[in-house]
FIKOLZA-1660 file (N, C-alpha, C; in steps of 0.1 Angstrom, whole numbers, plus 5000, padded with zeros to 4 digits):
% residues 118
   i   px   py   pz ch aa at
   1 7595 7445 4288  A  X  N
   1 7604 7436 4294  A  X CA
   1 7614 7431 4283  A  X  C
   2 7628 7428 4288  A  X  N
   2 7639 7430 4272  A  X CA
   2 7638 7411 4277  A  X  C
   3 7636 7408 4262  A  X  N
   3 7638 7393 4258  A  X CA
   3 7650 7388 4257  A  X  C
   4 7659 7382 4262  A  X  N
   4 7670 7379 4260  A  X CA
   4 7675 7365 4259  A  X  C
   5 7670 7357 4275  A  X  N
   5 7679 7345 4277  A  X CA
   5 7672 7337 4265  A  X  C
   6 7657 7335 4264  A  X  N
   6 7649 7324 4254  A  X CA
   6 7657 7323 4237  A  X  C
   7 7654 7339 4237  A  X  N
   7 7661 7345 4223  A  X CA
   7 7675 7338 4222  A  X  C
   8 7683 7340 4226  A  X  N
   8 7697 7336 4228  A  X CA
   8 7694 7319 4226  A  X  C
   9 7691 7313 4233  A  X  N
   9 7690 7295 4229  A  X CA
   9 7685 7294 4217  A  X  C
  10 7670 7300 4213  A  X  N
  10 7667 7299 4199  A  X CA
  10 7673 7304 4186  A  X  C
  11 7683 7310 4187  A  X  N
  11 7691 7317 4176  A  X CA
  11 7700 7304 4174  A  X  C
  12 7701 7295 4179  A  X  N
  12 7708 7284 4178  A  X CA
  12 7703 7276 4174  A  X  C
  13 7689 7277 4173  A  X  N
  13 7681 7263 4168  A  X CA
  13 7673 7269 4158  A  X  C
  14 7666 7283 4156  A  X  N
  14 7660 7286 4141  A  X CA
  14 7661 7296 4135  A  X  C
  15 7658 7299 4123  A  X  N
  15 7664 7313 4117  A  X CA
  15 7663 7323 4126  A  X  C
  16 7675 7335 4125  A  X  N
  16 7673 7344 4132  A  X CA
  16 7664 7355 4128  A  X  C
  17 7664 7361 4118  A  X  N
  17 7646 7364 4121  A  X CA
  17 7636 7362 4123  A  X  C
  18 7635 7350 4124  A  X  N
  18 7626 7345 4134  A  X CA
  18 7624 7344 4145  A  X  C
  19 7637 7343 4153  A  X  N
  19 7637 7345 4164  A  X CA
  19 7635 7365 4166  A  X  C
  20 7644 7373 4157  A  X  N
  20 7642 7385 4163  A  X CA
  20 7622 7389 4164  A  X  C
  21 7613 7384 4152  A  X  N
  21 7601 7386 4147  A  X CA
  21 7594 7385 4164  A  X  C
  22 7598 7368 4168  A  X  N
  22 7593 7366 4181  A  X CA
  22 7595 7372 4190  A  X  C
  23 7608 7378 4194  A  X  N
  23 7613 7387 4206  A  X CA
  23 7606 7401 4208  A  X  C
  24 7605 7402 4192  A  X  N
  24 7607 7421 4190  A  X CA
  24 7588 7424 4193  A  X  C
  25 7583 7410 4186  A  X  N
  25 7566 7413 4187  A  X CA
  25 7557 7404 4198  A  X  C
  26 7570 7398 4201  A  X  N
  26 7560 7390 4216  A  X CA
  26 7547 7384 4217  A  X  C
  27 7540 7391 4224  A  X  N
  27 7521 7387 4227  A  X CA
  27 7514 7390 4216  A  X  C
  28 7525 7399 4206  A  X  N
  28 7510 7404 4195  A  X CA
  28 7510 7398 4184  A  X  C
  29 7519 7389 4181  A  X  N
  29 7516 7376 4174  A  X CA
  29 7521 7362 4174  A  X  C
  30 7516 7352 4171  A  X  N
  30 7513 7338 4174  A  X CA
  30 7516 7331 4162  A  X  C
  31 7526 7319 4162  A  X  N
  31 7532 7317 4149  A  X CA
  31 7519 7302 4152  A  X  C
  32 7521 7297 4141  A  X  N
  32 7511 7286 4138  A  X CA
  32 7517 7272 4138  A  X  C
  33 7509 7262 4139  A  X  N
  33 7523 7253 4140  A  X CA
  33 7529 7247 4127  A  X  C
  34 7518 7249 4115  A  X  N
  34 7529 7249 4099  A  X CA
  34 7539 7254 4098  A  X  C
  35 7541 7270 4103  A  X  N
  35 7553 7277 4102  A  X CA
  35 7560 7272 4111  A  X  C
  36 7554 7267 4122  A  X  N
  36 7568 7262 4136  A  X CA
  36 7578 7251 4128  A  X  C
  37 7567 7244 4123  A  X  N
  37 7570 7233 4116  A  X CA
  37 7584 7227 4105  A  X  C
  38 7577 7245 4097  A  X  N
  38 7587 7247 4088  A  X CA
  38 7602 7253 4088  A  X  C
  39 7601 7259 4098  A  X  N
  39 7614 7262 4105  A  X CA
  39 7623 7257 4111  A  X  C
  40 7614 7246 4117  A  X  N
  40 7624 7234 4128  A  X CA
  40 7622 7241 4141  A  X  C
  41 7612 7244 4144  A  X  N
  41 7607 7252 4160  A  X CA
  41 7603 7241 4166  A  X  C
  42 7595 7229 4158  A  X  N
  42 7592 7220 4167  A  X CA
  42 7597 7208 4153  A  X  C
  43 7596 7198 4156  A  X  N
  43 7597 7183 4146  A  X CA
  43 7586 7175 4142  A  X  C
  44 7572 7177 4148  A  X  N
  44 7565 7172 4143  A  X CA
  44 7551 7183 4148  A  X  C
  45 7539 7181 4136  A  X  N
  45 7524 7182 4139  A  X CA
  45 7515 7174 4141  A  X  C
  46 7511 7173 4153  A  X  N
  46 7496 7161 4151  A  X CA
  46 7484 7171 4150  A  X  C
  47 7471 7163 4143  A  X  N
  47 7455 7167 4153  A  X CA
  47 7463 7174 4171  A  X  C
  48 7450 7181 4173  A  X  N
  48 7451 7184 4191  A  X CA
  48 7446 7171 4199  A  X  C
  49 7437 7166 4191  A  X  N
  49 7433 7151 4197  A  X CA
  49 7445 7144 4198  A  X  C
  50 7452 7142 4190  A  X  N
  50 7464 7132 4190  A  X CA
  50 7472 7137 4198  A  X  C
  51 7475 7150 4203  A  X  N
  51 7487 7160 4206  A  X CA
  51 7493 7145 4223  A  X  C
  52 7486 7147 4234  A  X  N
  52 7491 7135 4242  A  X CA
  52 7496 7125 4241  A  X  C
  53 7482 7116 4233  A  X  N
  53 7488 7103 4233  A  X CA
  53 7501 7102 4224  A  X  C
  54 7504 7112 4212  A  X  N
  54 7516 7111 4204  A  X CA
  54 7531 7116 4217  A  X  C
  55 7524 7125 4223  A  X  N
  55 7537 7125 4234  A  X CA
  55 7539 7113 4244  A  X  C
  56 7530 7111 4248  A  X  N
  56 7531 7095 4257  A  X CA
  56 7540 7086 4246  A  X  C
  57 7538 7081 4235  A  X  N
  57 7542 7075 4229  A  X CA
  57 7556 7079 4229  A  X  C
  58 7560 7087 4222  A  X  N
  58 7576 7093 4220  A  X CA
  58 7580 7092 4234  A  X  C
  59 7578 7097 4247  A  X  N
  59 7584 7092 4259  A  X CA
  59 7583 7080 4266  A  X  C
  60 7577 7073 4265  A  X  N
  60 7577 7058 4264  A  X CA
  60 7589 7052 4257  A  X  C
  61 7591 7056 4242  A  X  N
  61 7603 7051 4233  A  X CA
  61 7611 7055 4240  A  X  C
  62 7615 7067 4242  A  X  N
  62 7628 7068 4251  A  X CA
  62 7632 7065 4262  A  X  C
  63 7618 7064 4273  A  X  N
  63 7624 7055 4282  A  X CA
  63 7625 7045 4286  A  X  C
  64 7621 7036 4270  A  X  N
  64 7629 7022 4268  A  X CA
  64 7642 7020 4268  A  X  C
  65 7649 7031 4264  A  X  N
  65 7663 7028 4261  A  X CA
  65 7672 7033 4275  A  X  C
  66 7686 7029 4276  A  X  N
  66 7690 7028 4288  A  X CA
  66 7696 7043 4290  A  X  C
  67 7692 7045 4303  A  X  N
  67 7688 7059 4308  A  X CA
  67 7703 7066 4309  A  X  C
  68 7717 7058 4311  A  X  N
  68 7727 7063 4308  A  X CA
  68 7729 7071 4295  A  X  C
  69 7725 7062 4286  A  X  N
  69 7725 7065 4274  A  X CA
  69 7721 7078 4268  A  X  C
  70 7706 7077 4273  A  X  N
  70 7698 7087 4270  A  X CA
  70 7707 7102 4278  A  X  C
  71 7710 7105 4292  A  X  N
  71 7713 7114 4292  A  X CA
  71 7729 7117 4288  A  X  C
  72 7739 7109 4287  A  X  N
  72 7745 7111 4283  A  X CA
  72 7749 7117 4265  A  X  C
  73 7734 7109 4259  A  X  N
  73 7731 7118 4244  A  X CA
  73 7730 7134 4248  A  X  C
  74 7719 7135 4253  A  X  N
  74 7716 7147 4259  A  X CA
  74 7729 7160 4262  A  X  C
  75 7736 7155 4271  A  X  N
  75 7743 7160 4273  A  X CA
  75 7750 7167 4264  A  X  C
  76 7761 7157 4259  A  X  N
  76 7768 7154 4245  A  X CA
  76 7767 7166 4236  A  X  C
  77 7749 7170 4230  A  X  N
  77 7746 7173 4220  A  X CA
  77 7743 7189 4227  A  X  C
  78 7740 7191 4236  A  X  N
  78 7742 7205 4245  A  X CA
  78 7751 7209 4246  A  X  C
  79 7762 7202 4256  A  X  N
  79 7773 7203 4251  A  X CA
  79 7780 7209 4235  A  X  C
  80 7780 7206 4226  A  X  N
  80 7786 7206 4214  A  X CA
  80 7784 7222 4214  A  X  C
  81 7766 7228 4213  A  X  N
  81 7766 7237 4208  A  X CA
  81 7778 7244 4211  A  X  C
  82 7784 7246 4224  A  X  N
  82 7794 7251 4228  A  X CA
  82 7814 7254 4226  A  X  C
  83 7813 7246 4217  A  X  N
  83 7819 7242 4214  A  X CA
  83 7825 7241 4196  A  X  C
  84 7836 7242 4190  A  X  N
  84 7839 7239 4178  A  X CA
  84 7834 7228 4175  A  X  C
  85 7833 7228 4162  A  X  N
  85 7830 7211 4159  A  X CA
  85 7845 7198 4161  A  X  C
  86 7852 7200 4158  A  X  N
  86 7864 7195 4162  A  X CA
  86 7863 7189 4182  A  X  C
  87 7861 7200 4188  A  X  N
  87 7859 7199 4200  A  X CA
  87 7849 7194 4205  A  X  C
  88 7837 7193 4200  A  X  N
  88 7823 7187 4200  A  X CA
  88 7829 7174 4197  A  X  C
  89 7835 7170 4188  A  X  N
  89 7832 7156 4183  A  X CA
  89 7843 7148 4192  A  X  C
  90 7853 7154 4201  A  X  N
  90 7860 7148 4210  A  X CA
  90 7856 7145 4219  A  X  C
  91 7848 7156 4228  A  X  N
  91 7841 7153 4236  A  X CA
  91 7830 7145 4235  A  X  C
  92 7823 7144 4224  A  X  N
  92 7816 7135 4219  A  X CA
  92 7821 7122 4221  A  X  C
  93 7830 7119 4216  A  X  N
  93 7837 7104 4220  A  X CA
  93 7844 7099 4231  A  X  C
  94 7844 7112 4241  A  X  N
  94 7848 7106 4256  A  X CA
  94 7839 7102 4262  A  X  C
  95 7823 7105 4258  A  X  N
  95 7806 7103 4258  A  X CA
  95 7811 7089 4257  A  X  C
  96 7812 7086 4248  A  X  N
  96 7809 7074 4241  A  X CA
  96 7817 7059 4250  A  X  C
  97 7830 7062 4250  A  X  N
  97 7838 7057 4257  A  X CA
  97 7836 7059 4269  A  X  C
  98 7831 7063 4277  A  X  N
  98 7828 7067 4291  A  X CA
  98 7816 7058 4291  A  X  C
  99 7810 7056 4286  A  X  N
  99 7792 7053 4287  A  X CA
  99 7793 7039 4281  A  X  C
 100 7802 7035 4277  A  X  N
 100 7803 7019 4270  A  X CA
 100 7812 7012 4275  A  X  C
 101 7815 7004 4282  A  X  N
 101 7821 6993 4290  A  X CA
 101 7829 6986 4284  A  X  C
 102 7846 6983 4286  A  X  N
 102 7849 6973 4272  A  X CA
 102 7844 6963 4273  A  X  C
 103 7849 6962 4261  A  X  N
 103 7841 6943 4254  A  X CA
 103 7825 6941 4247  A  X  C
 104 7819 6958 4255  A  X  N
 104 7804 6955 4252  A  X CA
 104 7803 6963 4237  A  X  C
 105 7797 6958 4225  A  X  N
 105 7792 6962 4211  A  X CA
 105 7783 6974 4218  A  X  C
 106 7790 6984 4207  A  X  N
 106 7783 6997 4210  A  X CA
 106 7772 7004 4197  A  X  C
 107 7767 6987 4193  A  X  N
 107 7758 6985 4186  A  X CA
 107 7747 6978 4187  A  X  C
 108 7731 6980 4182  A  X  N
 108 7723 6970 4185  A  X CA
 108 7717 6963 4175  A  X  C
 109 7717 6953 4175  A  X  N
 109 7714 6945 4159  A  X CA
 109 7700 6952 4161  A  X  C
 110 7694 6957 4144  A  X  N
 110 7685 6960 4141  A  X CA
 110 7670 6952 4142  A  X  C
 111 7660 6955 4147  A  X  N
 111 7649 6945 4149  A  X CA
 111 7638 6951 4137  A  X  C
 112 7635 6940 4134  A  X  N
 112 7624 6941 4118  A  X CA
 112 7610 6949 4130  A  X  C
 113 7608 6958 4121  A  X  N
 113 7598 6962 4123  A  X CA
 113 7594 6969 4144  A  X  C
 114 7605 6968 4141  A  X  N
 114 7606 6978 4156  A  X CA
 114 7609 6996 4156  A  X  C
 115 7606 6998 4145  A  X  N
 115 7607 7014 4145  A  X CA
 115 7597 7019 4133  A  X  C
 116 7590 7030 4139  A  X  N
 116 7582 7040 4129  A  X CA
 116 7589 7049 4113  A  X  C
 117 7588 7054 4107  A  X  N
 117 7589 7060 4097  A  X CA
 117 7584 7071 4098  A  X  C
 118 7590 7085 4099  A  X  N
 118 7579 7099 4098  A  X CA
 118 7580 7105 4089  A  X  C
% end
């Protein structure tokens, strides 16, 4: 079966031998998650015990924050791939201005001890 569409996204997000190593050898081998790690395949390792509760947590954080926001990030940064950087960073700021109301600070005063460290 020829690998294509996955391959194609991931060449955008980790080395490309890496990606060709995974395409070209498929089922017959299994990267680990230090190497995932090390490449930027994934952003974090827990224990398997921890592997949930650390996902509940991280989705919980985000959908604290206001859901326009959030997919509008989303978008934005999908977007870009597509795009020049020049062009990304305009469209980036129609995001911004679109998604922020005048008058309202498109900042939030920082709270002591309201964020993790990784």
């Amino acid at each position: 079966m020829t690998a294509a569409l996955e391959p194609i996204g991931l060449a955008r997000r980790i080395p490309i031998g890496e990606v060709l190593r995974m395409a070209l050898l498929g089922n017959d081998e299994r990267m680990s998650a230090g190497r995932a790690h090390e490449i930027g395949f994934v952003s974090e390792v827990v224990p398997r015990d921890r592997l949930w509760p650390r996902a509940q947590d991280i989705a919980q954080r985000i959908a604290r924050h206001p859901t326009v926001a959030v997919q509008q990030t989303v978008r934005a940064i999908w977007e870009s791939l597509d795009s020049t950087r020049t062009q990304a960073l305009r469209t980036g700021l129609l995001y911004v201005q679109v998604a922020t109301p005048p008058g309202t600070s498109r900042t939030q005063p920082a709270t002591r001890g309201g964020y993790e460290v990784r």
